[in-house]
C-alpha positions as CSV (number, residue, x, y, z in Angstrom):
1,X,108.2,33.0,280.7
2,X,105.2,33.6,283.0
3,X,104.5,37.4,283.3
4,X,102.7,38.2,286.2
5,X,99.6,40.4,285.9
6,X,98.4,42.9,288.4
7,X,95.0,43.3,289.4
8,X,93.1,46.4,288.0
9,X,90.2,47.3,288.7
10,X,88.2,50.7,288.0
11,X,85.1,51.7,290.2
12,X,81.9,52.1,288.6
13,X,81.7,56.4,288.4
14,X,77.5,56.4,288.5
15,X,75.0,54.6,289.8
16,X,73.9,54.1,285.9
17,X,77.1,52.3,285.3
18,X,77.3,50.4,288.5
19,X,74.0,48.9,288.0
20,X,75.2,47.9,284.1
21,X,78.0,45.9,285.6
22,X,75.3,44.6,288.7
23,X,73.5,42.7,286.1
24,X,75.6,41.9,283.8
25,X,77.4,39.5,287.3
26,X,74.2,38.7,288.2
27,X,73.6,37.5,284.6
28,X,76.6,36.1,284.4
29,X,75.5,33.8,287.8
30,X,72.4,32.5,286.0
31,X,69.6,34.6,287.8
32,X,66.4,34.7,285.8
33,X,64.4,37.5,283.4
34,X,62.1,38.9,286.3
35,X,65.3,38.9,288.8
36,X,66.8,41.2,286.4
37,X,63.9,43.2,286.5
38,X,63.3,43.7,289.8
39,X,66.8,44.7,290.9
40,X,66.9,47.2,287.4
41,X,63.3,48.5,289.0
42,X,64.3,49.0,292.3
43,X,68.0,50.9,291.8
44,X,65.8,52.8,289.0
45,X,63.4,54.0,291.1
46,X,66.0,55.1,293.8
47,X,68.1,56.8,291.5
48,X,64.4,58.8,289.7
49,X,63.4,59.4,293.1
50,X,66.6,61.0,294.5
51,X,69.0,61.9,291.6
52,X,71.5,63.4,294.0
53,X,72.1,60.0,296.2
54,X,75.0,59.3,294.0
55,X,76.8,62.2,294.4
56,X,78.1,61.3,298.0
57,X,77.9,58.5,300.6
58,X,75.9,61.2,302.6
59,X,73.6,61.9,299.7
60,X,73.1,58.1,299.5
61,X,72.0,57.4,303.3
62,X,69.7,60.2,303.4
63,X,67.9,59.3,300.2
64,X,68.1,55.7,301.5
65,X,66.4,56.6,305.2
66,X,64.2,58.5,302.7
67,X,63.2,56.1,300.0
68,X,62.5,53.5,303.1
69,X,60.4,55.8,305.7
70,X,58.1,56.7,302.7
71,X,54.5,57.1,304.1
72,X,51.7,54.3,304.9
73,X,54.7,51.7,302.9
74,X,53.7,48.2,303.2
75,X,56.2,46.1,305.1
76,X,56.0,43.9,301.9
77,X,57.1,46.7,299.6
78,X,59.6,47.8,302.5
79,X,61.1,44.3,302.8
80,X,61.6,43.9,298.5
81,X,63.5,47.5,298.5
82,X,65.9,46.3,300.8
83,X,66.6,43.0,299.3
84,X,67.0,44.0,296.7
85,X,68.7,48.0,297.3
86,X,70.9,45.8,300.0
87,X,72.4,43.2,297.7
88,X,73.1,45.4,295.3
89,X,75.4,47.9,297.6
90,X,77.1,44.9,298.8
91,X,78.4,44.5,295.5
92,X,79.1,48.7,294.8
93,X,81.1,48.2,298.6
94,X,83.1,44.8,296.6
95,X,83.5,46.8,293.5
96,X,85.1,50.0,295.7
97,X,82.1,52.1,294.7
98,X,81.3,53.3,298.5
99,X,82.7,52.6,301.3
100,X,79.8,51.0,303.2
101,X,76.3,49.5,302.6
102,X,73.8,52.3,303.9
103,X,71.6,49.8,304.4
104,X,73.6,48.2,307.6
105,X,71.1,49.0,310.4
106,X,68.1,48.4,308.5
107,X,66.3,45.3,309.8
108,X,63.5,43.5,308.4
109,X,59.6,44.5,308.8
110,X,57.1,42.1,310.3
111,X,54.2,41.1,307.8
112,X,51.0,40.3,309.2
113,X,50.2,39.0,305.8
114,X,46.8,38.7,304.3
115,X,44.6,35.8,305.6
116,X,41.6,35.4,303.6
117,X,39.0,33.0,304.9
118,X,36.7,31.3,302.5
119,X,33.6,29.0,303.7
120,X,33.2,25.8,302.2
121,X,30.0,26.8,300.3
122,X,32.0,29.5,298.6
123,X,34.9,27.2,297.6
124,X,32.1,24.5,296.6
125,X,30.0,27.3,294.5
126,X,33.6,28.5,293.2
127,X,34.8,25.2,291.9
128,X,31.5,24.5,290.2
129,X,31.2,27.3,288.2
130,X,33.8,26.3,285.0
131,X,32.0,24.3,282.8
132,X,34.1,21.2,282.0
133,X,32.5,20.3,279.0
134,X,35.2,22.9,277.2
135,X,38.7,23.1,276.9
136,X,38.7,26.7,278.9
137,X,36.0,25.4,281.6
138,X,38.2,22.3,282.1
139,X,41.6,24.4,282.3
140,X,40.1,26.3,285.0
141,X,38.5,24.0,286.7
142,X,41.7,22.5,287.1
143,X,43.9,24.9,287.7
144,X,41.1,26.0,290.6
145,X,42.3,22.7,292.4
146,X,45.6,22.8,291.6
147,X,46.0,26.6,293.7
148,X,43.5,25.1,296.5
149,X,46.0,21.8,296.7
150,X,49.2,23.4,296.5
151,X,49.0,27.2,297.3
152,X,50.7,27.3,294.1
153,X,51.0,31.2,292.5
154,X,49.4,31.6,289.2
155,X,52.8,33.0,287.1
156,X,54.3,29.5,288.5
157,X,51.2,27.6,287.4
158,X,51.0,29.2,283.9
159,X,54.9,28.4,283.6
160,X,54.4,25.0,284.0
161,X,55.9,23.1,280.9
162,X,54.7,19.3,280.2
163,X,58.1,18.3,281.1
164,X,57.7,19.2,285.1
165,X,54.7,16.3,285.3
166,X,55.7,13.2,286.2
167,X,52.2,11.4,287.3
168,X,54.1,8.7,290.1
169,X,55.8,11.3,291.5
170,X,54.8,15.0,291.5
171,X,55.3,18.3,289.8
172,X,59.0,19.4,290.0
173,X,60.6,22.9,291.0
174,X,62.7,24.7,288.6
Protein backbone atom coordinates (compact mmCIF):
# COMPACT_ATOMS: atom_id res chain seq x y z
CA UNK A 1 0.00 0.00 0.00
CA UNK A 2 1.31 3.40 -1.26
CA UNK A 3 1.29 5.95 1.76
CA UNK A 4 1.19 9.29 0.59
CA UNK A 5 3.78 11.74 2.03
CA UNK A 6 3.19 15.37 2.57
CA UNK A 7 5.60 17.95 1.85
CA UNK A 8 7.51 19.50 4.77
CA UNK A 9 9.56 21.91 4.69
CA UNK A 10 11.16 24.24 7.51
CA UNK A 11 12.61 27.79 6.67
CA UNK A 12 16.07 28.48 7.25
CA UNK A 13 15.79 30.65 10.92
CA UNK A 14 19.31 32.79 10.10
CA UNK A 15 21.07 33.96 7.52
CA UNK A 16 24.01 31.50 8.83
CA UNK A 17 21.78 28.56 8.21
CA UNK A 18 20.27 29.68 5.07
CA UNK A 19 23.50 30.14 3.46
CA UNK A 20 24.62 26.32 4.78
CA UNK A 21 21.73 24.99 2.88
CA UNK A 22 22.55 27.74 -0.35
CA UNK A 23 25.69 25.86 -0.90
CA UNK A 24 25.11 22.75 0.01
CA UNK A 25 22.13 23.04 -3.42
CA UNK A 26 24.52 24.81 -5.19
CA UNK A 27 27.03 21.96 -4.45
CA UNK A 28 24.75 19.63 -5.05
CA UNK A 29 24.24 21.34 -8.87
CA UNK A 30 27.93 20.90 -9.60
CA UNK A 31 29.18 24.64 -9.25
CA UNK A 32 32.91 24.84 -8.78
CA UNK A 33 35.49 25.60 -5.49
CA UNK A 34 35.85 29.44 -6.26
CA UNK A 35 31.84 29.68 -6.91
CA UNK A 36 31.42 28.50 -3.54
CA UNK A 37 33.60 31.01 -2.45
CA UNK A 38 32.42 33.94 -3.78
CA UNK A 39 28.70 33.47 -2.88
CA UNK A 40 30.15 32.33 1.00
CA UNK A 41 32.24 35.86 0.71
CA UNK A 42 29.59 37.95 -0.43
CA UNK A 43 26.49 36.77 2.08
CA UNK A 44 29.50 36.92 4.71
CA UNK A 45 30.42 40.21 4.20
CA UNK A 46 26.71 41.41 4.20
CA UNK A 47 25.89 39.64 7.19
CA UNK A 48 29.59 41.26 9.11
CA UNK A 49 28.70 44.41 7.74
CA UNK A 50 25.06 44.73 8.87
CA UNK A 51 24.37 42.04 11.58
CA UNK A 52 20.84 43.22 12.02
CA UNK A 53 19.64 42.63 8.19
CA UNK A 54 18.31 39.33 9.22
CA UNK A 55 16.29 40.33 11.83
CA UNK A 56 13.41 41.67 9.50
CA UNK A 57 12.67 42.12 5.66
CA UNK A 58 13.05 45.93 6.61
CA UNK A 59 16.34 45.37 8.21
CA UNK A 60 17.34 43.50 5.11
CA UNK A 61 16.43 46.29 2.34
CA UNK A 62 18.05 48.90 4.22
CA UNK A 63 21.25 47.12 4.80
CA UNK A 64 20.94 46.04 1.16
CA UNK A 65 20.41 49.89 -0.28
CA UNK A 66 23.31 50.27 2.16
CA UNK A 67 25.79 47.53 1.38
CA UNK A 68 25.19 48.71 -2.53
CA UNK A 69 25.41 52.74 -2.27
CA UNK A 70 28.75 52.27 -0.46
CA UNK A 71 31.04 55.16 -1.45
CA UNK A 72 33.40 55.57 -4.75
CA UNK A 73 32.17 51.38 -5.33
CA UNK A 74 33.33 50.26 -8.67
CA UNK A 75 30.47 49.24 -10.93
CA UNK A 76 32.52 45.92 -11.11
CA UNK A 77 32.38 45.25 -7.43
CA UNK A 78 28.67 46.67 -7.48
CA UNK A 79 27.67 44.26 -10.39
CA UNK A 80 29.48 40.91 -8.38
CA UNK A 81 27.34 41.84 -5.00
CA UNK A 82 24.34 41.70 -6.78
CA UNK A 83 24.92 38.50 -8.68
CA UNK A 84 25.70 36.99 -6.42
CA UNK A 85 23.44 38.75 -3.04
CA UNK A 86 20.48 38.34 -5.89
CA UNK A 87 20.71 34.64 -6.65
CA UNK A 88 21.09 33.79 -3.43
CA UNK A 89 17.64 35.69 -2.10
CA UNK A 90 15.92 34.03 -4.86
CA UNK A 91 16.54 30.90 -3.27
CA UNK A 92 15.76 32.28 0.72
CA UNK A 93 12.23 33.73 -1.31
CA UNK A 94 11.96 29.58 -2.81
CA UNK A 95 12.90 28.30 0.58
CA UNK A 96 10.01 30.68 2.37
CA UNK A 97 12.86 32.57 4.15
CA UNK A 98 11.50 36.22 3.04
CA UNK A 99 8.91 37.10 1.26
CA UNK A 100 10.66 39.06 -1.54
CA UNK A 101 14.16 39.49 -3.16
CA UNK A 102 15.28 43.11 -1.95
CA UNK A 103 17.27 43.17 -4.68
CA UNK A 104 14.05 43.61 -7.35
CA UNK A 105 14.72 47.13 -8.51
CA UNK A 106 18.29 47.05 -8.57
CA UNK A 107 19.59 47.15 -12.12
CA UNK A 108 22.86 46.57 -13.46
CA UNK A 109 25.89 49.25 -13.50
CA UNK A 110 27.58 50.29 -16.79
CA UNK A 111 31.44 49.41 -16.82
CA UNK A 112 33.60 51.51 -18.84
CA UNK A 113 36.11 48.91 -18.29
CA UNK A 114 39.84 49.34 -18.45
CA UNK A 115 41.40 49.75 -21.95
CA UNK A 116 45.00 49.64 -21.73
CA UNK A 117 46.92 50.57 -24.93
CA UNK A 118 50.29 49.12 -25.51
CA UNK A 119 52.64 50.20 -28.65
CA UNK A 120 54.16 47.67 -30.63
CA UNK A 121 57.67 48.40 -29.32
CA UNK A 122 56.56 47.72 -25.83
CA UNK A 123 54.81 44.35 -26.77
CA UNK A 124 58.01 43.65 -29.03
CA UNK A 125 60.61 44.67 -25.94
CA UNK A 126 57.96 42.63 -23.63
CA UNK A 127 58.04 39.46 -25.57
CA UNK A 128 61.85 39.47 -25.79
CA UNK A 129 62.68 39.68 -22.51
CA UNK A 130 62.24 35.70 -21.28
CA UNK A 131 65.14 33.94 -22.14
CA UNK A 132 64.09 30.79 -23.93
CA UNK A 133 67.13 28.97 -23.47
CA UNK A 134 65.35 27.81 -19.84
CA UNK A 135 62.48 25.99 -18.93
CA UNK A 136 61.06 29.33 -16.92
CA UNK A 137 62.16 31.80 -19.89
CA UNK A 138 60.38 29.43 -22.32
CA UNK A 139 57.17 29.00 -20.09
CA UNK A 140 56.84 32.63 -20.10
CA UNK A 141 57.66 33.41 -23.21
CA UNK A 142 54.85 31.30 -24.10
CA UNK A 143 52.44 31.93 -21.98
CA UNK A 144 53.21 35.85 -23.01
CA UNK A 145 51.68 34.82 -26.51
CA UNK A 146 49.27 32.70 -25.41
CA UNK A 147 47.37 36.00 -23.24
CA UNK A 148 48.30 38.33 -26.46
CA UNK A 149 46.49 35.49 -28.79
CA UNK A 150 43.61 34.67 -26.80
CA UNK A 151 42.96 37.28 -24.07
CA UNK A 152 43.11 34.30 -22.00
CA UNK A 153 43.12 35.05 -17.89
CA UNK A 154 46.15 33.83 -16.12
CA UNK A 155 44.08 31.43 -13.31
CA UNK A 156 42.56 29.88 -16.71
CA UNK A 157 46.04 29.54 -18.27
CA UNK A 158 47.75 28.07 -15.10
CA UNK A 159 44.65 25.61 -14.95
CA UNK A 160 45.25 24.32 -18.09
CA UNK A 161 45.77 20.34 -17.86
CA UNK A 162 47.63 18.43 -20.86
CA UNK A 163 44.42 16.89 -21.53
CA UNK A 164 42.62 20.33 -22.89
CA UNK A 165 45.45 20.45 -26.04
CA UNK A 166 44.55 18.86 -28.90
CA UNK A 167 47.22 20.46 -31.59
CA UNK A 168 44.46 20.05 -34.97
CA UNK A 169 42.03 21.53 -33.15
CA UNK A 170 42.43 23.99 -30.30
CA UNK A 171 42.41 24.32 -26.55
CA UNK A 172 39.04 23.24 -24.99
CA UNK A 173 36.73 25.01 -22.40
CA UNK A 174 35.91 23.27 -19.27
Amino acid sequence: MAVRMNKVRRAPETMEEALDRFITWKKANGISDQTILDYTTHVNLLSKRYPDAGSSFEQLEKAMVSHLSQEEIKPATYNNRSVYLRTFFIWCVEHGMISDNPLIGFKKRKDEGRHVSVDEDTLARLIALPNRETFAGLRDYTLFLLFLDCGIRSKEAFSLDEGDFHPRASIRSR
